[in-house]
N, C-alpha and C positions, 0 to 999 in steps of 0.2 A: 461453486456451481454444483448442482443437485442432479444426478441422473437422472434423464429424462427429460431435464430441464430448456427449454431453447437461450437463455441470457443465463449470466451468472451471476449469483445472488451478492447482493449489494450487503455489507456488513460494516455497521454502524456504531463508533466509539465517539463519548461526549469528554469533553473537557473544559476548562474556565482558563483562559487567560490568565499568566502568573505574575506576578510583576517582574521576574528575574527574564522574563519574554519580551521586555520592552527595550526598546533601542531610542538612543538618543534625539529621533525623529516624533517620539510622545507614542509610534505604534509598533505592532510585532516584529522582531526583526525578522526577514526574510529566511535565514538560516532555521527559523524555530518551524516554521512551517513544513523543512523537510523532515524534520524530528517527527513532527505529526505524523507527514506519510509515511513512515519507517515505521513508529508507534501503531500504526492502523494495520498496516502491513503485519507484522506481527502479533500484532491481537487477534486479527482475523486465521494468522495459520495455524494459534495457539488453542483458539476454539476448535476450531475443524479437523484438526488431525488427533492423534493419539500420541502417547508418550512413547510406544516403538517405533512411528513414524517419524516424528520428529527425531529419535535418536538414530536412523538410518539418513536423515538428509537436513541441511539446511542452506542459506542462500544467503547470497551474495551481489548486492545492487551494482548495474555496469553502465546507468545513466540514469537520468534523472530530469525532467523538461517537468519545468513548472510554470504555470503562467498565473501571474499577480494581478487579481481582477479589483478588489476594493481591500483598504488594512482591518486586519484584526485590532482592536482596540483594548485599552487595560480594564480588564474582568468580563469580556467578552464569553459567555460560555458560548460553545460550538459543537455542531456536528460534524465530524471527520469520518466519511464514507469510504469503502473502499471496494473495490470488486475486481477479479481478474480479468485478464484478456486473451491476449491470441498469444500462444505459445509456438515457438518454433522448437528444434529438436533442444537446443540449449539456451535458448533466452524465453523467459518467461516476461508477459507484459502484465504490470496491474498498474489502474489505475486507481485514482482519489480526486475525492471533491471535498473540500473545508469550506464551511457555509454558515454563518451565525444562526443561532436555534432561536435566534425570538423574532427573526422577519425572514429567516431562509434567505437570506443573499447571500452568493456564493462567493466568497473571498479567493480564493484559488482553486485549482485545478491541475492538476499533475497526473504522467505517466508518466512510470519507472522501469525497469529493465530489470530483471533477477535473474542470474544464472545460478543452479542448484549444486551443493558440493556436498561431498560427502566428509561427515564430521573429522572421521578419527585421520584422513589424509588430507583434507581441505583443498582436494582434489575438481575438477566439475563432472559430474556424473549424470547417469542417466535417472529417470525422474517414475518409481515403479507406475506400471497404467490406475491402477484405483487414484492416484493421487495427481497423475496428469488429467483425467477425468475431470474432478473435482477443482483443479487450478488455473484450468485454462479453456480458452472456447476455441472450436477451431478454426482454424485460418493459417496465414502466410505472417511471422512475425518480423520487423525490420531487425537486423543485426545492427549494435551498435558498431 
């Protein structure tokens, strides 16, 4: 999210279907889908922060709700979207949408839970404001 901004900005990684992603049912297996949203999740905080930020904090998933709307298929490329949400004092919420890039149907849809630790104690800590600004919108977040 951008200051200023009312929503928070949707940030978009593409990928292809691997074959090592397929599951004995011919489509993705379910588990690879959370990879994605961990992968998005992290590309997104990778772009957006700095290397002294990132070395002052990183995070830690404490749930995970995904709902499986149609399969990814083998060589599927995709868009995997991701954008923040409501933060409370220690759970940060982001969500993800995995959607195929050649008809946009939305394959899944997940929100995740992040509590923030500090690296060198792996401790959960508090979240400086330039960077809760930018991670989170605000609101009432559910505690896992």
């Amino acid at each position: 999210m951008t200051a200023g901004t009312a929503s928070p900005e949707r940030f978009p990684i593409h990928l292809r279907v691997q074959p090592a992603d397929i599951d004995e049912l011919g489509h993705v297996n379910n588990l690879v889908y959370l990879r994605w949203v961990q992968e998005a999740a992290i590309a997104h905080w990778t772009a957006r922060t700095t290397a002294e930020q990132r070395a002052i904090l990183t995070w830690v998933v404490v749930r995970h709700e995904i709902d499986y709307k149609r399969p990814a298929m083998p060589e599927d490329e995709l868009v995997v979207t991701t954008w923040v949400g409501i933060a409370s004092r220690r759970t940060y919420e982001r969500h993800t949408e995995i959607a195929r890039a050649a008809d946009g149907t939305v394959l899944a849809k997940a929100r995740t839970l992040w509590v923030p630790l500090d690296p060198a104690t792996l401790r959960v800590t508090e979240v400086p404001g330039e960077i809760r600004e930018r991670f989170s919108v605000p609101g009432e977040a559910t505690s896992p």
